[in-house]
Structures are given as structure tokens and as C-alpha cells.
C-alpha positions in Angstrom: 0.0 0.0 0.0 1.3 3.3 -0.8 0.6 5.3 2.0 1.9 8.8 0.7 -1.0 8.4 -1.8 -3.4 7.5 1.7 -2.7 10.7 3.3 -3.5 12.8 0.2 -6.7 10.5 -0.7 -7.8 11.1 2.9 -7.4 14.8 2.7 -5.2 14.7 5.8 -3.1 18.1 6.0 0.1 17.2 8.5 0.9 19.8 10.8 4.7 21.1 11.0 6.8 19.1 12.5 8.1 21.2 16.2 11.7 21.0 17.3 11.9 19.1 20.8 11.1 20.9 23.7 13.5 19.4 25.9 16.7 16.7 26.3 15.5 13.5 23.6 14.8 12.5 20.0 11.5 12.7 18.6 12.0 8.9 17.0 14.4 6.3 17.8 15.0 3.3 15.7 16.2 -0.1 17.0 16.5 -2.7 14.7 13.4 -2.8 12.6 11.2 -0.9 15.2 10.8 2.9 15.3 9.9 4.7 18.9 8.1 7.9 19.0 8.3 10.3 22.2 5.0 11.4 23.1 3.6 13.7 20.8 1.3 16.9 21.8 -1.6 17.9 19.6 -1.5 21.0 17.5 -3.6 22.8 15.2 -2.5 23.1 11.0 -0.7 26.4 12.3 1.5 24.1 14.6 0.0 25.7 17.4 -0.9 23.6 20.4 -4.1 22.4 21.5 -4.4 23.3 25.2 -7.3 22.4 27.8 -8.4 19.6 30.3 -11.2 16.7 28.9 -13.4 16.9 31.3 -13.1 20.9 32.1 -12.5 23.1 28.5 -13.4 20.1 26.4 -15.9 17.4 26.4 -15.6 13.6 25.1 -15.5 14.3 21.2 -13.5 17.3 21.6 -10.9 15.4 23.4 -11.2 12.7 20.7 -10.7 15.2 18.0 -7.2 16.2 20.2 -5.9 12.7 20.0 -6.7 12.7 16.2 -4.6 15.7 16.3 -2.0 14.2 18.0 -1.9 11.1 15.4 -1.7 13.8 12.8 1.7 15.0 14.2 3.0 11.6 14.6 2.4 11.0 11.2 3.8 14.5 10.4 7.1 13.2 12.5 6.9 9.7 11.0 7.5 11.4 7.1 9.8 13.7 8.2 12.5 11.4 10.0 12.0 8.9 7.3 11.7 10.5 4.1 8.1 8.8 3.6 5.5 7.0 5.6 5.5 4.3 3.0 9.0 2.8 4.9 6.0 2.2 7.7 5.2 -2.1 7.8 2.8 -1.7 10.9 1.5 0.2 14.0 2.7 -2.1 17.2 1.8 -0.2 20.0 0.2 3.6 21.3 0.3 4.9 24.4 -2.3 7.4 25.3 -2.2 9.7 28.2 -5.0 12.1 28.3 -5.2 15.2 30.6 -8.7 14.7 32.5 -10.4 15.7 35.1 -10.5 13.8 38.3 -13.5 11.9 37.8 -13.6 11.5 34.1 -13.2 8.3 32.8 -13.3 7.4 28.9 -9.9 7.8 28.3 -10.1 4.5 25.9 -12.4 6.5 23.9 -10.6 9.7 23.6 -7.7 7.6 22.5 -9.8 6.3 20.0 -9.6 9.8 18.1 -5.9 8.4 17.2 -6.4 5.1 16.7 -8.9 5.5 14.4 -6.3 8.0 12.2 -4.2 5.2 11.9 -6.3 2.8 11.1 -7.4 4.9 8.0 -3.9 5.4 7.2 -2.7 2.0 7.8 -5.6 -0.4 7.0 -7.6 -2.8 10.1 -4.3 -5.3 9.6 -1.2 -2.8 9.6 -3.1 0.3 11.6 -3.6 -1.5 14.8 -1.9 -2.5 17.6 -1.5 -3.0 20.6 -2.5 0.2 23.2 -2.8 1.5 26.4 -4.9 5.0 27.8 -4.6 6.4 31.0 -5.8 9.7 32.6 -3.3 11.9 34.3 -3.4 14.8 36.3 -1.3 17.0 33.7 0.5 17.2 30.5 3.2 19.1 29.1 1.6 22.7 27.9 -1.6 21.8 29.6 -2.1 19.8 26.3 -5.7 17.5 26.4 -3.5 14.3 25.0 0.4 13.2 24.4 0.8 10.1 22.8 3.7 7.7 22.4 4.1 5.3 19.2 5.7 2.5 18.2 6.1 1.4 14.5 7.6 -1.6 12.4 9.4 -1.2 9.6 9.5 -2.2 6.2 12.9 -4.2 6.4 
């Protein structure tokens, strides 16, 4: 599958890649397996997405933040390696969502990125394994940051 053509069949406009914010690497590969550090959503401006699920933004608002998020791990994904199409298969997410203290669908707001993927990716390739939690705060006050691991192509 030829998932440059995906993106631009899906009419899926990546936001600008951001410089790290701190000490690491956005993505790390090991053998045949890429590792992304937890990425923040952001509007198409590169802007972030700030606010608490639960407080500033409901359920599908939230959703739409981790959809955001996917967009800039795909957005990192092309531009550390050259094309998304060197992608084989999503193996794992991790979700962390910025909620309030007695909110509790954090499966489902990850859902907003998972789904992304598995447009991108296809049912077999676009899902893997995941986990979602709800913490008490993110970096920026950001609703989401998610972490990704990928398989190459070898």
C-alpha cells in the first residue's frame, strides 16, 4: 500500500513538525522498530491544543485532540523517514489524556488516534496493541500526548 497516496486520498493536511522541547529525539530506531516520544496535539498552524477533557473540552472534543496528535506523529513519521511508506505496521500507542479527576473514557478519547491510523494504515497494519490512562497534567496543559511504536518495512 502506498501510504503517501493514503494521506492525500484522505485529505489529511500534517501539521509542522516542532523542534523538541527538551533533552531527547523525537524517533528512535532499534532494529526494525521505530519509537516515537509522546507527541502533543497542534492545530494546522503548529499551534498547540491546550485544555483539560473533562473541564475546556468534552468527550469528542478530546477525541478530535488525539486525532490531532496522530496527525503530528504521522507528520514526524515522514519527516524522520523520508516517507511514511517505509511504515510495515503500527505495534503499539500509548495514550495519556489530561482529564479531570472523575472523568473516565480515556479509551475512547484515545480512540480519536487510533482511528487515524487505522485509515492510514488499513484494520491489519493500523492497529496494535495500546494502552490509555488519565493523568493529572500534561506538558503545555495539552488535552493528550501520545507515544508510538512502529515496524518497519525491512
Amino acid at each position: 500500500m502506498d501510504y503517501e497516496t493514503k494521506i492525500i486520498q484522505l485529505q489529511l493536511q500534517l501539521p509542522p513538525v516542532s523542534a523538541p522541547k527538551g533533552l531527547y529525539r523525537p524517533l528512535v530506531i532499534v532494529g526494525n522498530l521505530a519509537y516515537l516520544s509522546g507527541h502533543l496535539p497542534s492545530h494546522t498552524d503548529g499551534s498547540l491544543i491546550q485544555g483539560k477533557v473533562g473541564v475546556e473540552y468534552n468527550l469528542e472534543e478530546g477525541k478530535l485532540a488525539a486525532r490531532a496528535a496522530g496527525l503530528a506523529i504521522l507528520a514526524t513519521l515522514r519527516h524522520e523517514l523520508g516517507s511514511l511508506n517505509k511504515i510495515k505496521r503500527v505495534v503499539k500507542l500509548l495514550g495519556m489524556v489530561n482529564a479531570a479527576p472523575d472523568f473516565d473514557k480515556h479509551p475512547y478519547v484515545i480512540n480519536g488516534c487510533s482511528e487515524l491510523l487505522q485509515e492510514v494504515f488499513g484494520t491489519e497494519n493500523g492497529v496494535g496493541a495500546r494502552s490509555a490512562i488519565g493523568v493529572a497534567g500534561l506538558p503545555a496543559n495539552c488535552p493528550v500526548e501520545i507515544e508510538a511504536i512502529f515496524e518497519l518495512n525491512d
